[in-house]
Steps between C-alpha positions, in 0.01 A plus 500: 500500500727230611770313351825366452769574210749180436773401253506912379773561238557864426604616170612847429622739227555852446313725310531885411243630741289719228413137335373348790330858600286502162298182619419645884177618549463919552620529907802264543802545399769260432743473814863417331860353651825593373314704230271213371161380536500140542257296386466123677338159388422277780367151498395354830193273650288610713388289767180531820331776336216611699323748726609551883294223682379300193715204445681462176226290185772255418471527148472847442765623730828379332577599176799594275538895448678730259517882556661769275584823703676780539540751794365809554407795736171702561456846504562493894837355403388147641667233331342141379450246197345588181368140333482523120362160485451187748424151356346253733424182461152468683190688281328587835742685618570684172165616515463623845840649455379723160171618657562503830840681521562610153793323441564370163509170541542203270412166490738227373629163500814464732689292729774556714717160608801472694776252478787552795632826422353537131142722510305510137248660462236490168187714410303595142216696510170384426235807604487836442786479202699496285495158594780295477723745669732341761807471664760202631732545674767228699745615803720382691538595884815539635545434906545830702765616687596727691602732244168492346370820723249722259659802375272806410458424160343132650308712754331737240393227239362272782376653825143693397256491710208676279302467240346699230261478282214726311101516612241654365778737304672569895850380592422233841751313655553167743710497774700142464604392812779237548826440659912564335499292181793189586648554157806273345639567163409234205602462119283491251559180297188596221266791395251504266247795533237715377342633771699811551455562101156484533473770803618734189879518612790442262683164580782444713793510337726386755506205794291595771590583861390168718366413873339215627307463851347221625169707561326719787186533703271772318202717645334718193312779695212735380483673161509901591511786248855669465 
């Protein structure tokens, strides 16, 4: 699968790594950074979603996205992305997403709009529930400089290149190809959410650790079993 990532805000907190452990499935364990799981909301859109040589359906191809995730390592000691929950805002790909690939996907209502350097982003969830579950969320980007170079902390909470997920009761992965995220810092300006709540984790309670990029060029590859 083919796409593109844009306007991706990444929100971050620290958790003690046995509660995020209790919610992975038997064969991954949670991968941690200065002692602490971390656990990230990200809003984004996703944009040209299709298969190598098809061209993009014009409707069905760019969408608002929402994914709650964590990050984790197999029993080979491979590390990746652990979704608790993605809500997206087109019901076909919800669908093919939840059979297909076992993800547990979500559709809702959402829009992401951008006005100069202020992103917001809006979802509720209509199907599967509890419905009414959401999150908005407003930042601010600030302009990069040269002192803006990723640190390891940056490196660790953004740059995964796998995916896991659970078929048939096996751990399988993706392979996520794309190039070095450009990342700039932004302020949050507004947070209201529910999303992480309702992947069974206890809510933040503290201001979460924020980047912004302007998006990359994604290639999904194959499904294979861990």
């Amino acid at each position: 699968m083919l796409h593109r990532w844009s306007a991706v805000t990444f929100l971050h907190w620290p958790y003690r790594p046995e509660v995020v452990q209790r919610l992975l499935p038997q064969g991954l364990e949670v991968e941690t950074a200065d002692g602490m799981a971390w656990v990230g909301l990200v809003p984004f859109r996703m944009e040209d979603v299709r298969l190598p040589g098809l061209p993009p359906l014009p409707w069905a191809s760019r969408f608002p996205e929402t994914n709650v995730r964590t990050y984790v390592r197999d029993a080979s000691g491979r590390p990746g992305i652990w979704f608790f929950s993605l809500d997206a805002a087109r019901l076909g790909a919800v669908v093919a997403a939840r059979v297909g690939y076992g993800l547990p996907y979500f559709w809702s209502a959402m829009s992401v709009r951008l006005d100069g350097d202020r992103v917001s982003y809006r979802s509720r969830r209509r199907r599967p529930g509890p419905p009414g579950v959401g999150c908005r969320a407003v930042v601010q980007v600030e302009a990069a400089s040269d002192q803006d170079a990723p640190g390891a902390l940056d490196h660790f909470l953004t740059a995964r290149f796998r995916l896991y997920t659970v078929i048939a009761g096996r751990i399988a992965y993706a392979d996520a190809e794309h190039p070095a995220w450009s990342l700039t810092g932004a302020r949050l300006l507004d947070l209201e959410d529910d999303l992480v709540a309702a992947a069974g984790l206890p809510r933040p309670d503290q201001a979460p650790l924020v980047h912004y990029s302007p998006g990359v060029q994604v290639r999904i590859g194959r499904w294979r079993f861990a």
